[in-house]
TIROBA-952316 format. One record per residue (C-alpha): residue in three letters; y, z, x. Coordinates in nm, 3 decimals. Last residue first. Layout:
N
<numi resn="ALA" v="Y" w="Z" u="X"/>
...
% end
This chain:
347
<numi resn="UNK" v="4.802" w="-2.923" u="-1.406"/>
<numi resn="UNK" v="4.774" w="-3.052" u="-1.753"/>
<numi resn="UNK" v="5.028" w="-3.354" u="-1.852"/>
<numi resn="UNK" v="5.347" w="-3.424" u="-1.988"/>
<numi resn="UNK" v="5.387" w="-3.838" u="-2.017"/>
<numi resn="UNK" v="5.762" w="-3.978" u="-1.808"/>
<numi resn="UNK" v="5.750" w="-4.353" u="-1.898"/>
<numi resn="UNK" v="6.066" w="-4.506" u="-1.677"/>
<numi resn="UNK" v="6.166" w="-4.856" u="-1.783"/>
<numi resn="UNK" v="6.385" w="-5.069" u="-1.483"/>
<numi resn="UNK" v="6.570" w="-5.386" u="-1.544"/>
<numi resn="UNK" v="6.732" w="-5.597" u="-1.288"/>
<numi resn="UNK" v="6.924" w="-5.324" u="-1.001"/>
<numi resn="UNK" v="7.088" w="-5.062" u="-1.176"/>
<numi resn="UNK" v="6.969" w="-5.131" u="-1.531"/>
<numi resn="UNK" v="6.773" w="-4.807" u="-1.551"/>
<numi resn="UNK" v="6.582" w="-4.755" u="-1.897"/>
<numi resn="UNK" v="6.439" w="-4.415" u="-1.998"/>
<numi resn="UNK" v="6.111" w="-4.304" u="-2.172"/>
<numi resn="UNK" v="6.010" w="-3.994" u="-2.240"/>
<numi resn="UNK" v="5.687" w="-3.895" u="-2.363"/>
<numi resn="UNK" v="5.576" w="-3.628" u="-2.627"/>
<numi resn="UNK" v="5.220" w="-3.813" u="-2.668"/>
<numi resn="UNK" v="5.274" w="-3.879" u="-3.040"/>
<numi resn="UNK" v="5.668" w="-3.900" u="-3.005"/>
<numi resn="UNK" v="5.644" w="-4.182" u="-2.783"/>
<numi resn="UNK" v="5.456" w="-4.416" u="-2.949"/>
<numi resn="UNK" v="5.692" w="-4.332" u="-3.251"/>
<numi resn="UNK" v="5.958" w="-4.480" u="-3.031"/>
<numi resn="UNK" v="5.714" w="-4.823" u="-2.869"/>
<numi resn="UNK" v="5.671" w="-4.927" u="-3.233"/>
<numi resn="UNK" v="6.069" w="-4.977" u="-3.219"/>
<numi resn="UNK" v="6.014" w="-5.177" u="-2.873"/>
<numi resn="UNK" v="5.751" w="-5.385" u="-2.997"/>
<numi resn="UNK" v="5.944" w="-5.477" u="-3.369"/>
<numi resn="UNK" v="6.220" w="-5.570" u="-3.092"/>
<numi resn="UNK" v="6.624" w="-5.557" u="-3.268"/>
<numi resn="UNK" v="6.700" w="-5.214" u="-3.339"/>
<numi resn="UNK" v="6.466" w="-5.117" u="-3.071"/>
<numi resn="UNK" v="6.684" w="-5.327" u="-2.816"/>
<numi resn="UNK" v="7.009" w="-5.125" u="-2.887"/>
<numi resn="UNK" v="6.810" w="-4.769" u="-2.923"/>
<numi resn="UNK" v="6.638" w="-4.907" u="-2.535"/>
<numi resn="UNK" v="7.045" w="-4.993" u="-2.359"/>
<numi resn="UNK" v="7.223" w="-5.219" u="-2.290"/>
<numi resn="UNK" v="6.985" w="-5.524" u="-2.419"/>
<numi resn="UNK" v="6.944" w="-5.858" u="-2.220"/>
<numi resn="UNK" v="6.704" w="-5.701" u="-1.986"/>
<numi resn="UNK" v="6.821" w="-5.826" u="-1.673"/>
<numi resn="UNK" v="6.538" w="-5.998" u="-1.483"/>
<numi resn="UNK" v="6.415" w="-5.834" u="-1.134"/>
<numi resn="UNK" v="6.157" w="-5.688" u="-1.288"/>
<numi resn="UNK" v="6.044" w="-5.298" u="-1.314"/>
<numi resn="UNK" v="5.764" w="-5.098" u="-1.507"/>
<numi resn="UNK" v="5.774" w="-4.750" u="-1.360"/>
<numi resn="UNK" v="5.490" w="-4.504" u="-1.476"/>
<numi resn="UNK" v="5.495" w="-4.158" u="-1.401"/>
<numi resn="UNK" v="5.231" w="-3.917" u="-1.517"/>
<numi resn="UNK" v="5.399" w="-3.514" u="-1.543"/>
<numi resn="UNK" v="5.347" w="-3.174" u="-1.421"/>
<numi resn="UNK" v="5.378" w="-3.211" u="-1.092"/>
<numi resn="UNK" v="5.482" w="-3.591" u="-0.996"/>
<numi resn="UNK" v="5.154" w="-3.800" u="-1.081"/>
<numi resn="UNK" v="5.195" w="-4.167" u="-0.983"/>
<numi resn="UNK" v="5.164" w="-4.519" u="-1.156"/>
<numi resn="UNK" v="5.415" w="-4.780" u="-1.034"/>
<numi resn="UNK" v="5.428" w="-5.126" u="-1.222"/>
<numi resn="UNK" v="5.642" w="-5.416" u="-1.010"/>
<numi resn="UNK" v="5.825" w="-5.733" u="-1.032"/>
<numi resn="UNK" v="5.923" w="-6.032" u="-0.890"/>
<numi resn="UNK" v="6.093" w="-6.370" u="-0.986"/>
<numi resn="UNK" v="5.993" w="-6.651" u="-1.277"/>
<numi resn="UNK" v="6.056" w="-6.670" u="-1.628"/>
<numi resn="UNK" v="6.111" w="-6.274" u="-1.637"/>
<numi resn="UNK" v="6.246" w="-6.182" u="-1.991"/>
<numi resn="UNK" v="5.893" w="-6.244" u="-2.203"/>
<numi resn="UNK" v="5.689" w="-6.169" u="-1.872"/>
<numi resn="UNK" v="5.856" w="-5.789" u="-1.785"/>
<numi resn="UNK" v="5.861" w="-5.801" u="-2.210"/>
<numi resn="UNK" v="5.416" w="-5.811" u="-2.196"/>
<numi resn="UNK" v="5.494" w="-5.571" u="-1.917"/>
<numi resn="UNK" v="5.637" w="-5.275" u="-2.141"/>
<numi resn="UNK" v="5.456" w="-5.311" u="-2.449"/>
<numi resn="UNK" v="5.119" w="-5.298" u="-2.260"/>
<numi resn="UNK" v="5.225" w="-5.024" u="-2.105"/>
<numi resn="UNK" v="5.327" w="-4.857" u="-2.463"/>
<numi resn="UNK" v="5.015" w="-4.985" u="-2.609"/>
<numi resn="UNK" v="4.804" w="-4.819" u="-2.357"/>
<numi resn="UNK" v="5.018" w="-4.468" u="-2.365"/>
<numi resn="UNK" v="4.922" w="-4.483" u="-2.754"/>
<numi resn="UNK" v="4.572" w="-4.603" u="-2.739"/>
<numi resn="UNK" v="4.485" w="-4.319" u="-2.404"/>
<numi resn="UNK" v="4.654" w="-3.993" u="-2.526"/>
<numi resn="UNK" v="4.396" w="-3.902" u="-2.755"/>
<numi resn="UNK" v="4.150" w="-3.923" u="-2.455"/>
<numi resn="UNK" v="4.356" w="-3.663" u="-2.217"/>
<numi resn="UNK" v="4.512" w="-3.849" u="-1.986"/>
<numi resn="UNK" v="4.349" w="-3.873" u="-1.603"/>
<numi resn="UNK" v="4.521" w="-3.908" u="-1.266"/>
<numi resn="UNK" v="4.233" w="-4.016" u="-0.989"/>
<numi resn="UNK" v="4.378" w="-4.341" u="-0.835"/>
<numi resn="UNK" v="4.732" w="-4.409" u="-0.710"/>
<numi resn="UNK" v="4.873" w="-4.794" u="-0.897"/>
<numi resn="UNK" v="5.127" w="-4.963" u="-0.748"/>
<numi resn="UNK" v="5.078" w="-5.306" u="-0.798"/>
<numi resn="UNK" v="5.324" w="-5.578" u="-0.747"/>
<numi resn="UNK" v="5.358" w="-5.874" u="-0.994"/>
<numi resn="UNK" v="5.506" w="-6.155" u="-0.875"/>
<numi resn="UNK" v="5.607" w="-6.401" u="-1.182"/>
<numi resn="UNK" v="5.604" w="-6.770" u="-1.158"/>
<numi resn="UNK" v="5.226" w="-6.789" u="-1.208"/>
<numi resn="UNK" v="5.274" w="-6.504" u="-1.462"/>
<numi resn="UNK" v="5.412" w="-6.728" u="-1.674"/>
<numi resn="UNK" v="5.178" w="-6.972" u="-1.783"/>
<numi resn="UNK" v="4.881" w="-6.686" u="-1.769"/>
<numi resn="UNK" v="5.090" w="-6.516" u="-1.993"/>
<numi resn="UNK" v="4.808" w="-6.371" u="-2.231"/>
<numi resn="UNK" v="4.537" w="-6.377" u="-1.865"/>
<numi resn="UNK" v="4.850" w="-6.139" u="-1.666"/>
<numi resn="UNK" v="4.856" w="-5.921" u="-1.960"/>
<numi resn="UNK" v="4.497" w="-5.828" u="-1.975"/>
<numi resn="UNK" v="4.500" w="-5.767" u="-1.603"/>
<numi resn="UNK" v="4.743" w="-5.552" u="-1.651"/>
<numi resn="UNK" v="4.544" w="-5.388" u="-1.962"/>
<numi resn="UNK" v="4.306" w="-5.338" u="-1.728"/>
<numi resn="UNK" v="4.435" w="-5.187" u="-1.442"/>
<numi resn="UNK" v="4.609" w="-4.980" u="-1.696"/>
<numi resn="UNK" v="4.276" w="-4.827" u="-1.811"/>
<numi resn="UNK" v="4.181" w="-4.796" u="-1.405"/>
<numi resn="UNK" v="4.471" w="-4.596" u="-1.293"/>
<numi resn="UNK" v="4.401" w="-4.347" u="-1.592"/>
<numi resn="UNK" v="4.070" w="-4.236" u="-1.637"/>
<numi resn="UNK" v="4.062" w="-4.100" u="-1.955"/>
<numi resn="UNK" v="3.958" w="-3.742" u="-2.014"/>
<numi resn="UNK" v="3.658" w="-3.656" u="-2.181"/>
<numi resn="UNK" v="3.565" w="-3.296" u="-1.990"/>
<numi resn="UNK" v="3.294" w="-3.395" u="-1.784"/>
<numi resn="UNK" v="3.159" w="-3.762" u="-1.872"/>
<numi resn="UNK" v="3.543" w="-3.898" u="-1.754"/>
<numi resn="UNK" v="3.616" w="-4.191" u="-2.002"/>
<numi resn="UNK" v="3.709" w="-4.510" u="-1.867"/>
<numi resn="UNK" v="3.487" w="-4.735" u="-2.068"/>
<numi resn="UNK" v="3.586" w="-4.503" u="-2.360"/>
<numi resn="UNK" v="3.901" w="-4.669" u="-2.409"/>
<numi resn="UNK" v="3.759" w="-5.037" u="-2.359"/>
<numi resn="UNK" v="3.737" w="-5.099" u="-2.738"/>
<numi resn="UNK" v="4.010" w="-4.915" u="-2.852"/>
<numi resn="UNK" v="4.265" w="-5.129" u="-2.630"/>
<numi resn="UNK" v="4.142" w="-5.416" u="-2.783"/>
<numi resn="UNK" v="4.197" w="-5.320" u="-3.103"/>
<numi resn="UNK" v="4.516" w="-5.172" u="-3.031"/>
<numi resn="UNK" v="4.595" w="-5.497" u="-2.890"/>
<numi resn="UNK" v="4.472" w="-5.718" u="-3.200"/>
<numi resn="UNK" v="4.699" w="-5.503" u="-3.409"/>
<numi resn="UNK" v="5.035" w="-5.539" u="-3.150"/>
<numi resn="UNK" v="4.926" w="-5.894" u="-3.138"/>
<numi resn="UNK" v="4.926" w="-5.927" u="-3.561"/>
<numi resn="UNK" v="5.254" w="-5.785" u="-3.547"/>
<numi resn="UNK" v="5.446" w="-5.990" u="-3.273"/>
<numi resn="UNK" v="5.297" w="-6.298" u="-3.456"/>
<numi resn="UNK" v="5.452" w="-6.195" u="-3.831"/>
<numi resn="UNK" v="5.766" w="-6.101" u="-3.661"/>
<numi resn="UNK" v="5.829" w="-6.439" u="-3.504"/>
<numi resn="UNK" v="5.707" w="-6.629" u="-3.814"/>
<numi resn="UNK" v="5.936" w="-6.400" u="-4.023"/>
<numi resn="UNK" v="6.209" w="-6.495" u="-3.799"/>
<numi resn="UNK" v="6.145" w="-6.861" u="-3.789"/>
<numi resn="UNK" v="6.101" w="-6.861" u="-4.178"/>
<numi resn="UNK" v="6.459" w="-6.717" u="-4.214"/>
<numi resn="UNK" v="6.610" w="-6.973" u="-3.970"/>
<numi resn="UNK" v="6.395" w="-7.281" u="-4.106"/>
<numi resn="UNK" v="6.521" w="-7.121" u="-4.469"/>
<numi resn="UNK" v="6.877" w="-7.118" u="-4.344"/>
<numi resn="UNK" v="6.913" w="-7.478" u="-4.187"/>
<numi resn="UNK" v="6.699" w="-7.607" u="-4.543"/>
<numi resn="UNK" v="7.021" w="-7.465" u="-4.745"/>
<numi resn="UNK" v="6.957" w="-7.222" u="-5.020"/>
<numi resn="UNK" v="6.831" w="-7.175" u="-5.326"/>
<numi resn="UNK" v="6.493" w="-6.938" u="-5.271"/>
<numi resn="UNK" v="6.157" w="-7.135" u="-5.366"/>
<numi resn="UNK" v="6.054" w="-7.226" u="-5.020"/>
<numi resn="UNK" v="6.159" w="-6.838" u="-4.932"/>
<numi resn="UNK" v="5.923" w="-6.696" u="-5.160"/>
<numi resn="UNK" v="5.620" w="-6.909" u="-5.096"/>
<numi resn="UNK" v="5.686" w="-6.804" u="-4.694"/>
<numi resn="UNK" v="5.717" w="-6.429" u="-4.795"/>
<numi resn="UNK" v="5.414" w="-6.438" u="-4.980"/>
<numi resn="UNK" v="5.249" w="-6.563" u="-4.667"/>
<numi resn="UNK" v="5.385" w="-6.279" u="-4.461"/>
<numi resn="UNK" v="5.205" w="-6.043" u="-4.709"/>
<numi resn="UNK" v="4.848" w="-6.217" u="-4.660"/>
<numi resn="UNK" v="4.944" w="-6.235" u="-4.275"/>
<numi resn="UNK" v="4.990" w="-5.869" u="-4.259"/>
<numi resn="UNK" v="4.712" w="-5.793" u="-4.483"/>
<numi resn="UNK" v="4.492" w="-5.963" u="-4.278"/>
<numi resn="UNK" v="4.581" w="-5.786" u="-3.956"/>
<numi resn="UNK" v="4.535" w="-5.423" u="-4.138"/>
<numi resn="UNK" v="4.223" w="-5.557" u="-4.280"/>
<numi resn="UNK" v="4.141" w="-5.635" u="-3.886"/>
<numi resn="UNK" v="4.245" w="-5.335" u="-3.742"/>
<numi resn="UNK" v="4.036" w="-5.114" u="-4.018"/>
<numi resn="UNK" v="3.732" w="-5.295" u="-3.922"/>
<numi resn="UNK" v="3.790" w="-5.229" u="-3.579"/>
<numi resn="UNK" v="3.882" w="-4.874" u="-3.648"/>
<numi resn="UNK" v="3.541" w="-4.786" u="-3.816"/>
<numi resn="UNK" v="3.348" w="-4.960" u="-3.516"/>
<numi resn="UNK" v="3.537" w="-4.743" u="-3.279"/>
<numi resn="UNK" v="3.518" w="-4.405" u="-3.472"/>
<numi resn="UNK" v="3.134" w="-4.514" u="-3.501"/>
<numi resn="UNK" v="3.067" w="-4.580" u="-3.157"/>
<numi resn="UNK" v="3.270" w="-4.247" u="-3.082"/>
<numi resn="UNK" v="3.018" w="-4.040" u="-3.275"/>
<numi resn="UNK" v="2.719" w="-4.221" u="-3.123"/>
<numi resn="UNK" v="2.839" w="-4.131" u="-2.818"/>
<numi resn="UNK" v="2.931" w="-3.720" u="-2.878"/>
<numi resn="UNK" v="2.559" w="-3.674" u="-3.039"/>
<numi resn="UNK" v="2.452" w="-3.815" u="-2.699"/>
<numi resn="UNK" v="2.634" w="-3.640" u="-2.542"/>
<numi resn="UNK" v="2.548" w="-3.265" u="-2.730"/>
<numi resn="UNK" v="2.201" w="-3.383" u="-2.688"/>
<numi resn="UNK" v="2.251" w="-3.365" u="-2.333"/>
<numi resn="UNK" v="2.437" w="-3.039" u="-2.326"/>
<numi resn="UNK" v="2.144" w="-2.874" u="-2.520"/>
<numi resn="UNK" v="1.889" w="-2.975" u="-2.321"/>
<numi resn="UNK" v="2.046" w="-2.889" u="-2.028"/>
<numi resn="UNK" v="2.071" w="-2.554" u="-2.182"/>
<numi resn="UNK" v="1.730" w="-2.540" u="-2.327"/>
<numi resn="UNK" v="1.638" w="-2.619" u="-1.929"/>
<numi resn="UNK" v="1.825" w="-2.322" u="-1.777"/>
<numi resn="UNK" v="1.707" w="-2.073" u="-2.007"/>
<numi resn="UNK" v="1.349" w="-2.183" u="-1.920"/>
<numi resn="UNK" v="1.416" w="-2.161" u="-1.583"/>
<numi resn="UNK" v="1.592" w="-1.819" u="-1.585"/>
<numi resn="UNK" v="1.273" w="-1.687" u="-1.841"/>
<numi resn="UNK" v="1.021" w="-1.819" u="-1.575"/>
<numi resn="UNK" v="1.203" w="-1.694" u="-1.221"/>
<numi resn="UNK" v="1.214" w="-1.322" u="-1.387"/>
<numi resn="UNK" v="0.821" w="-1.356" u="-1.533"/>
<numi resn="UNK" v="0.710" w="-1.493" u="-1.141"/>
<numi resn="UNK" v="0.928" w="-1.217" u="-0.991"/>
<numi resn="UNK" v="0.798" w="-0.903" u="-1.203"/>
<numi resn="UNK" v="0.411" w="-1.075" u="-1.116"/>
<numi resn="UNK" v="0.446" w="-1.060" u="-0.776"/>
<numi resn="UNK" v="0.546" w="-0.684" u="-0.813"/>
<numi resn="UNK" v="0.273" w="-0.598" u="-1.012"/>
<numi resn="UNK" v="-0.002" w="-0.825" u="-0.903"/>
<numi resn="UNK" v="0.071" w="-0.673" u="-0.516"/>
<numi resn="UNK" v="-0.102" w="-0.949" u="-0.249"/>
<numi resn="UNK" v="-0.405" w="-0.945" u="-0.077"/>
<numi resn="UNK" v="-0.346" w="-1.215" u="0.157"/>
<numi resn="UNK" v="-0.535" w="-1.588" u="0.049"/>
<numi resn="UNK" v="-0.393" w="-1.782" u="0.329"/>
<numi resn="UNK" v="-0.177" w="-2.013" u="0.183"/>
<numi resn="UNK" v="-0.076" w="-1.730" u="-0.032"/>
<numi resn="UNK" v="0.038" w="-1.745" u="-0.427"/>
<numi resn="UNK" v="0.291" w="-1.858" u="-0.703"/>
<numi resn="UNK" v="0.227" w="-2.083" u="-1.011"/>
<numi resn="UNK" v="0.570" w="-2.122" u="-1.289"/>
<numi resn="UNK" v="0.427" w="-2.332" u="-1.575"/>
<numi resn="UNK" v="0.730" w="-2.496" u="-1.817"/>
<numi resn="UNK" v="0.541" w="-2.665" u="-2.150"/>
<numi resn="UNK" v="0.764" w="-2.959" u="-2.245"/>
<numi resn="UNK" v="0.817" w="-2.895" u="-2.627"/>
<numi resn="UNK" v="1.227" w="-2.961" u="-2.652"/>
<numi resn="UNK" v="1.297" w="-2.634" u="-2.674"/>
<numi resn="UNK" v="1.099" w="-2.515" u="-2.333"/>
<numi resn="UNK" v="0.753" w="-2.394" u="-2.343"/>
<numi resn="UNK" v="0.625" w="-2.042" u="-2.111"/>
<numi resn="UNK" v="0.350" w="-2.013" u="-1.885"/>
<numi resn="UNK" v="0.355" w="-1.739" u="-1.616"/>
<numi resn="UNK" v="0.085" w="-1.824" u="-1.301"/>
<numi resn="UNK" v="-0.037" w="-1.549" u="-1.002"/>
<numi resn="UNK" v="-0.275" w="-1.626" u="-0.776"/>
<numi resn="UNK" v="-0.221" w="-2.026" u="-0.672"/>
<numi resn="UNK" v="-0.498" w="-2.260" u="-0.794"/>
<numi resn="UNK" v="-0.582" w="-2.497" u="-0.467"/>
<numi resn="UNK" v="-0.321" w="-2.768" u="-0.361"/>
<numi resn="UNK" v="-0.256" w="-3.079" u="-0.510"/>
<numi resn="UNK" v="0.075" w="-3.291" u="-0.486"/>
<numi resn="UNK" v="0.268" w="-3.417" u="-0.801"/>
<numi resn="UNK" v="0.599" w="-3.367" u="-0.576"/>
<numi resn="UNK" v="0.611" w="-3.328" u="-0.272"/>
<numi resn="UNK" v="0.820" w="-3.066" u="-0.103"/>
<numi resn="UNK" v="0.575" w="-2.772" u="-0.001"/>
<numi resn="UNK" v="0.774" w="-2.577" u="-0.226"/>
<numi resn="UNK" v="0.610" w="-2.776" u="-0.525"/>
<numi resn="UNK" v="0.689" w="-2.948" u="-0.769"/>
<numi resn="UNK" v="0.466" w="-3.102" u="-1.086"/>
<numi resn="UNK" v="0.559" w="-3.358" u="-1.309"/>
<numi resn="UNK" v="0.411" w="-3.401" u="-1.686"/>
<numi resn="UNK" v="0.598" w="-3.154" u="-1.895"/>
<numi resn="UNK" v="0.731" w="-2.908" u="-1.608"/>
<numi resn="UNK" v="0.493" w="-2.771" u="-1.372"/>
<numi resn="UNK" v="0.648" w="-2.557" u="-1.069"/>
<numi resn="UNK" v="0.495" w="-2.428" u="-0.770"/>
<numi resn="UNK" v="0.509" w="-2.186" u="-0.528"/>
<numi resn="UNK" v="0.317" w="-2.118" u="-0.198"/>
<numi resn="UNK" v="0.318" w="-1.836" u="0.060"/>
<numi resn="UNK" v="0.237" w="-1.805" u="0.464"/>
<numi resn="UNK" v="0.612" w="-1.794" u="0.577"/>
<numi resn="UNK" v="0.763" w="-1.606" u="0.247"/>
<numi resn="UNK" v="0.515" w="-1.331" u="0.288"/>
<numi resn="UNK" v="0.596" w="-1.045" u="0.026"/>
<numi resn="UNK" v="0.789" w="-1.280" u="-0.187"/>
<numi resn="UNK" v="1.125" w="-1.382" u="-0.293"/>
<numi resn="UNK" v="1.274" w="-1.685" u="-0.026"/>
<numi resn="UNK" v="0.908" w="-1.819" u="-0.177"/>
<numi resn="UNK" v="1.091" w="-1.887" u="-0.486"/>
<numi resn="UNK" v="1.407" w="-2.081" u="-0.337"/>
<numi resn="UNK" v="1.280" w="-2.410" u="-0.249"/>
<numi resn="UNK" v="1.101" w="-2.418" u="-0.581"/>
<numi resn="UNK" v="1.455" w="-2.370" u="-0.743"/>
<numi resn="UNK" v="1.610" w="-2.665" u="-0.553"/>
<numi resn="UNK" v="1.419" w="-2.899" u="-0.721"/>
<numi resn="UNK" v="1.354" w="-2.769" u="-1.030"/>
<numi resn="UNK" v="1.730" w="-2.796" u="-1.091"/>
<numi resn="UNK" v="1.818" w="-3.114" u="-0.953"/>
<numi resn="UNK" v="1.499" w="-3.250" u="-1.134"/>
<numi resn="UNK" v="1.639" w="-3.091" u="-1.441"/>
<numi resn="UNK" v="1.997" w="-3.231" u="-1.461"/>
<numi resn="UNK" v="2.328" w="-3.111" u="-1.289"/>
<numi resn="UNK" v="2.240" w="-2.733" u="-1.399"/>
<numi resn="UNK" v="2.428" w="-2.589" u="-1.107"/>
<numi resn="UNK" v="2.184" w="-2.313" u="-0.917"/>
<numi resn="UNK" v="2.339" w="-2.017" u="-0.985"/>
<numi resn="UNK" v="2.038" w="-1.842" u="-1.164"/>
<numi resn="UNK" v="1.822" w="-1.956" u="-0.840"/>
<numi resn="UNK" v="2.015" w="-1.780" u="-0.592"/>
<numi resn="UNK" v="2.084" w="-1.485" u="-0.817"/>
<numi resn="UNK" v="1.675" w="-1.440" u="-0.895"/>
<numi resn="UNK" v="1.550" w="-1.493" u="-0.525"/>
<numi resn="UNK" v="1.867" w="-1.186" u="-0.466"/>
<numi resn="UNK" v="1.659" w="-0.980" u="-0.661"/>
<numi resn="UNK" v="1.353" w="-1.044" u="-0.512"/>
<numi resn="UNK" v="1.494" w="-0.921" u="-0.188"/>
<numi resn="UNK" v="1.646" w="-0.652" u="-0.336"/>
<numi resn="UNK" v="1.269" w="-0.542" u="-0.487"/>
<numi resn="UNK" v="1.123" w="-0.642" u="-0.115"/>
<numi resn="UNK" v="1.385" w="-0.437" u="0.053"/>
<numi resn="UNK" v="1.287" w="-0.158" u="-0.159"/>
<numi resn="UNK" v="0.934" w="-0.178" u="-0.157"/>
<numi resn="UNK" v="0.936" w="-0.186" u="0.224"/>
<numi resn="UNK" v="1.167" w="0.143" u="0.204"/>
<numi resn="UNK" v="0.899" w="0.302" u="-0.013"/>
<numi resn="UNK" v="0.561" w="0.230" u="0.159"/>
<numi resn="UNK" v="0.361" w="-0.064" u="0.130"/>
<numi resn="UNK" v="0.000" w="0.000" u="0.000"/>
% end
């Protein structure tokens, strides 16, 4: 029999097995199993001569590092079944067959069991949480789509109406072909503002960060440039666009339509205004805020962004834009034409 004081540093050293392998991060269950049979014999009487191994539905590890292998029945064995069904076997023993202490082998084999098992229902758990969280957003998405395009058709439906109307209005041809123009104008700016937010929807998630849902940013509005570029592809020729664009800031998910139809907003006029020069789109994160510069080297022909919303149906979407992510925007006319999008954001 082992005498007090070896008990004792056995019990803390058992204890300390059961830390290590409780903090193991529950990336996903081969992670997990992995570096938890690495652990157990860290725990036991002998950890040089012992033996550990895990079974887990159909694949077996062991601390001799291969998996599946076969070695002869270890001692001690606790048995337990996970919440999705896979039965969970934790085996330990001696290489060399030692007499070995069923009582206190035993206390660690029952302690490593219920810590795996707890482990596992939680990955479990997280995964079908995912999954649950996908087929959610596929619907959302699908759902908007269809809503988009009603919205779309009703636009054009309406604008129609319009045309009928005007035909039948008394007045001179000049002012109907002025007053049809107009409507024509508005009726395309609409319907590419809906098709937009469509398409905007439909790569959102694309970006998404798996750990907390937030949008990666620098590659959403690499997008939507290139996007941009392939709508004014007659233009853009003429037009140098320079990239700015630092990686890893992320918008929380809500954020993403309504910052991606601002952007979008933003360069589609840097082509409208710039027939041919330079320009530029900064992205940066300045403390507690996301920065993004749009600037050509056109001047805008409004002085100032209440001016042009009275007049742009883009620019006046672009205000209640604003107020859903509690932006700023500001225009600088210093040198061409300069838009500032200030968005608050998490530390």
């Amino acid at each position: 029999m082992l005498d007090e004081q070896k008990l004792l540093e056995n019990r803390t050293k058992e204890l300390d097995t059961l830390l290590k392998i409780s903090e193991i991060k529950d990336l996903n269950v081969k992670t997990l199993l992995r570096k938890a049979i690495k652990i157990i014999p860290q725990g036991m009487l002998f950890p040089e001569e012992s033996q550990a191994r895990i079974i887990y539905g159909n694949t077996i590890y062991c601390s001799c590092g291969k998996e599946n292998c076969e070695h002869k029945p270890y001692v001690n064995m606790v048995e337990s079944e996970t919440k999705n069904g896979n039965p969970l076997k934790v085996l330990i023993g001696y290489i060399n067959e030692k007499e070995i202490i069923p009582k206190h082998e035993q206390t660690l084999v029952n302690g490593i069991t219920r810590i795996l098992k707890d482990k596992l229902d939680y990955i479990k758990s997280e995964e079908e949480k995912k999954r649950f969280a996908k087929t959610k957003e596929s619907e959302v998405y699908h759902r908007m789509k269809n809503n988009l395009g009603v919205t779309a058709a009703i636009v054009r439906l309406q604008m129609n109406n319009y045309r009928e109307i005007i035909e039948n209005e008394k007045c001179s041809d000049n002012s109907k072909k002025e007053i049809l123009k107009y409507h024509e104008k508005t009726e395309s700016e609409l319907v590419a503002k809906i098709n937009t937010m469509a398409n905007l929807n439909k790569v959102l998630y694309r970006f998404k960060r798996e750990d907390d849902g937030s949008l990666n940013l620098d590659e959403y509005i690499q997008m939507i440039i290139q996007d941009i570029k392939t709508n004014y592809s007659e233009i853009s020729e003429n037009v140098h666009l320079e990239e700015k664009i630092s990686s890893g800031i992320f918008l929380g998910i809500e954020g993403g339509i309504p910052c991606g139809l601002i952007v979008n907003e933003l360069l589609s006029n840097v082509y409208k205004y710039t027939k041919e020069g330079s320009a530029e789109i900064t992205l940066e994160k300045l403390n507690n805020q996301i920065r993004i510069s749009v600037y050509n080297s056109t001047q805008f022909p409004y002085e100032s962004i209440e001016e042009a919303q009275k007049q742009s149906f883009g620019l006046n979407l672009v205000g209640d834009l604003l107020n859903q992510i509690n932006a700023k925007l500001t225009l600088d006319k210093t040198e061409g034409t300069r838009f500032i999008l200030e968005i608050p954001c998490k530390q």
